[in-house]
C-alpha positions in Angstrom: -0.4 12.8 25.9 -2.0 13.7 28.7 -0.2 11.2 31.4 2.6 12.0 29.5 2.2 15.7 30.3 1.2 15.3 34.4 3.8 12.3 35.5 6.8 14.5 35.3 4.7 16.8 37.4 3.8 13.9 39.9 7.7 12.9 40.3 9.4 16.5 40.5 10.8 15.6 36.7 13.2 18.4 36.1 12.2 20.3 32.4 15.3 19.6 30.9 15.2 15.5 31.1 11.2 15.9 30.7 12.0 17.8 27.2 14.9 15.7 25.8 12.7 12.4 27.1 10.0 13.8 25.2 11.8 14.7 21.7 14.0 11.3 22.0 10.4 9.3 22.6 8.4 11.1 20.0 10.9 11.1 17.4 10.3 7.9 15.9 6.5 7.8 15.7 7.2 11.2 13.8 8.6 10.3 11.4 7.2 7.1 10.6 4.4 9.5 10.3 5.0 12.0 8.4 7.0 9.0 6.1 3.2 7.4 5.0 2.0 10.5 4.6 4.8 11.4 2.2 4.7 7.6 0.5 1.0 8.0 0.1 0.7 11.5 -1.3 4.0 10.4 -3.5 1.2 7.3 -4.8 -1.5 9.9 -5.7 0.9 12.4 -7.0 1.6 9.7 -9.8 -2.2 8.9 -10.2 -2.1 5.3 -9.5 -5.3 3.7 -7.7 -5.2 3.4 -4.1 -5.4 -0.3 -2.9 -3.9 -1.8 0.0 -1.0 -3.5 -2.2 0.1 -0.3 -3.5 0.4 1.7 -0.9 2.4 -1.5 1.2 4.2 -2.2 -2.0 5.6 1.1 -2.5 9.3 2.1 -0.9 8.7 5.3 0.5 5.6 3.3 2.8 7.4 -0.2 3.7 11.2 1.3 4.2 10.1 3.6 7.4 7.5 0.7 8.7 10.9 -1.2 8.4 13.3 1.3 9.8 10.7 1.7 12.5 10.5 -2.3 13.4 14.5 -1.7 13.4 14.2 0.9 16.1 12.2 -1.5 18.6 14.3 -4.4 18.0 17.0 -2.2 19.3 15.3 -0.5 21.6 14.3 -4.2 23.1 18.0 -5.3 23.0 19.2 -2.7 24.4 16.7 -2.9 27.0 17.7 -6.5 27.5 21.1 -6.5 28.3 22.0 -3.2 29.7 18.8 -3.0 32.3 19.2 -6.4 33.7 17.1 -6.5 36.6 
């Protein structure tokens, strides 16, 4: 966070691109976040024993990691054919 807090400083960002760059860039990694952290106390709410199968098993933990994989492969195809270089 810390580059991410100086560049805009460094090339005279202006706040208003530097705040909705920031909110559109962090959004995902939020709430893949706070999606495990939901799936896993969702598992322990229902008293099951933790294990790596369990917890990747569940729906509320492999949907996001999904949804999130979904996201890059977007992010790449858009990045592919509307930034040709």
């Amino acid at each position: 966070f810390a580059v991410q807090n100086v560049l805009p400083i460094l090339f005279d960002m202006p706040v208003k691109n530097y705040f909705i760059a920031t909110y559109i860039g962090s959004t995902p990694s939020m709430f893949v976040t706070v999606a495990l952290g939901s799936g896993i106390e969702s598992i322990m709410d229902q008293n099951i024993e933790l294990s790596i199968s369990t917890v990747l098993l569940s729906p509320e933990i492999y949907i996001p990691i999904i949804l999130f994989f979904v996201i890059l492969i977007i992010a790449f195809v858009i990045k592919k054919f509307y930034f040709k270089q």
